[in-house]
C-alpha positions as CSV (number, residue, x, y, z in Angstrom):
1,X,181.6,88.7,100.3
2,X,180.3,92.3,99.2
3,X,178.2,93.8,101.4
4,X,175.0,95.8,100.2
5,X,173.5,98.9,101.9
6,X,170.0,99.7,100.9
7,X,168.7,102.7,102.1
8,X,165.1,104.0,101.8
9,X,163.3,107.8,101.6
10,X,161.1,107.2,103.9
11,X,159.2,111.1,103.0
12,X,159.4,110.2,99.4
13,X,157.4,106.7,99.8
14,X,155.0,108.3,102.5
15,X,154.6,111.4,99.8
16,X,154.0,109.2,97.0
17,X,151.5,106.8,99.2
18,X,149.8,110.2,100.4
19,X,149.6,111.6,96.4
20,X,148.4,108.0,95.9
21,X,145.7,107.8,98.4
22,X,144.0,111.3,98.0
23,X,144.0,110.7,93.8
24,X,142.1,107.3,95.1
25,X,140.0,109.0,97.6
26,X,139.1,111.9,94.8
27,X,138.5,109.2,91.7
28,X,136.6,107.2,93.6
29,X,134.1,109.2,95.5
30,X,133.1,111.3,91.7
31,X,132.0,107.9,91.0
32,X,130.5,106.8,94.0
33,X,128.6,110.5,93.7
34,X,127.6,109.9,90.2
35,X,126.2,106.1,90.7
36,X,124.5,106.7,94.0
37,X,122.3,109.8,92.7
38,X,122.0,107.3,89.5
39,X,119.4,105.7,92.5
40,X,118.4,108.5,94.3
41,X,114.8,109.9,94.4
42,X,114.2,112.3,92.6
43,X,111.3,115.0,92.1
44,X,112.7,118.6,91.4
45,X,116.1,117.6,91.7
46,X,116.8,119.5,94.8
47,X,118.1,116.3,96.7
48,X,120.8,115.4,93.4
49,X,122.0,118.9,93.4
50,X,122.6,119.2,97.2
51,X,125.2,116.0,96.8
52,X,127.0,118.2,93.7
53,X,127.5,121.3,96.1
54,X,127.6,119.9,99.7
55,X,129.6,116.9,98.9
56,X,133.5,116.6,99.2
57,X,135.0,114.1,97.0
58,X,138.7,115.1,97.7
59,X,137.4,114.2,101.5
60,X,135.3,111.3,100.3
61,X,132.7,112.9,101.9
62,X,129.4,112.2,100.3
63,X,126.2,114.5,101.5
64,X,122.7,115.0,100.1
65,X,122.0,118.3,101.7
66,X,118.2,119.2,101.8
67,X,115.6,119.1,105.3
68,X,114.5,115.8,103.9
69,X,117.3,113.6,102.4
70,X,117.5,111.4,105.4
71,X,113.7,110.8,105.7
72,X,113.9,110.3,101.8
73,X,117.1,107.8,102.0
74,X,115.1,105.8,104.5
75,X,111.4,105.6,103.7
76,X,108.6,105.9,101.4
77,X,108.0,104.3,97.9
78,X,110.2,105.9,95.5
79,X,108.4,107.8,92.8
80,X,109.6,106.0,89.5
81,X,108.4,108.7,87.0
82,X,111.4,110.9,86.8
83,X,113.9,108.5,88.1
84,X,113.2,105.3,86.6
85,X,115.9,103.4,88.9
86,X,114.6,105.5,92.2
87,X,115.3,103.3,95.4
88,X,115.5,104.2,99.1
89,X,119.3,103.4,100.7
90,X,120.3,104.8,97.0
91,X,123.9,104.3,97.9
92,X,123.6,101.2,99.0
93,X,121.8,99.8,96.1
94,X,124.9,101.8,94.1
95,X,127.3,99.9,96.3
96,X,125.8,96.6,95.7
97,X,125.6,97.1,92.2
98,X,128.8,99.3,91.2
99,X,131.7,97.9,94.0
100,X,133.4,95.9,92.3
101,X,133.6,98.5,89.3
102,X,135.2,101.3,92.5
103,X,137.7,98.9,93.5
104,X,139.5,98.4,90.4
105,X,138.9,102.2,90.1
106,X,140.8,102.7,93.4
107,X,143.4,100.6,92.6
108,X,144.1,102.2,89.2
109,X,143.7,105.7,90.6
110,X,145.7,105.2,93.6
111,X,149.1,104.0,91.0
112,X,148.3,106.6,88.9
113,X,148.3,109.2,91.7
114,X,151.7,107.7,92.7
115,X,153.2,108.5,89.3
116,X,153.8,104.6,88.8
């Protein structure tokens, strides 16, 4: 009987899961970004242009950065004449409608980002 010795890199597979999670993280919150202020109210396009700066997609950190995002996210009527698919909880609404589409795009991103 031959005997077999495996033996594993254990900080090459948890680099290449790391490389793999923050190409995920990255490739999936630009989308998020970019569906979510697909919904979001907008009037001057302050609120949309605060996500672009104050957001941090290689963090997964998504922020709308103005005095009134939060009231904005949660109430009123959404004014449809500049943003024909305004909605309140605009990321939710993104979510519900776009999910499925950032799960495949995690799961593609996350290989790729593991060189695989």
């Amino acid at each position: 009987m031959a005997k077999v010795t495996v033996k594993i890199d254990h900080g090459r597979v948890a680099a290449k899961i790391k490389a793999g999670a923050d190409a995920m993280i990255a490739a999936v919150s630009e989308q998020a970004l970019t569906d979510c202020n697909h919904y979001a109210k907008r009037d001057q396009g302050a609120l949309i242009e605060s996500s672009e700066t104050a957001s941090d997609l290689r963090k997964g950190e998504l922020v709308w950065d103005t005095p009134y995002a939060e009231k904005q996210y949660y109430t009123g009527a959404p004014s449809l004449a500049v943003n024909i698919n305004a909605s309140i909880l605009w990321c939710e609404v993104a979510h519900a409608t776009h999910g499925e589409d950032w799960q495949k795009i995690a799961q593609k991103s996350f290989l790729e980002g593991m060189g695989t």
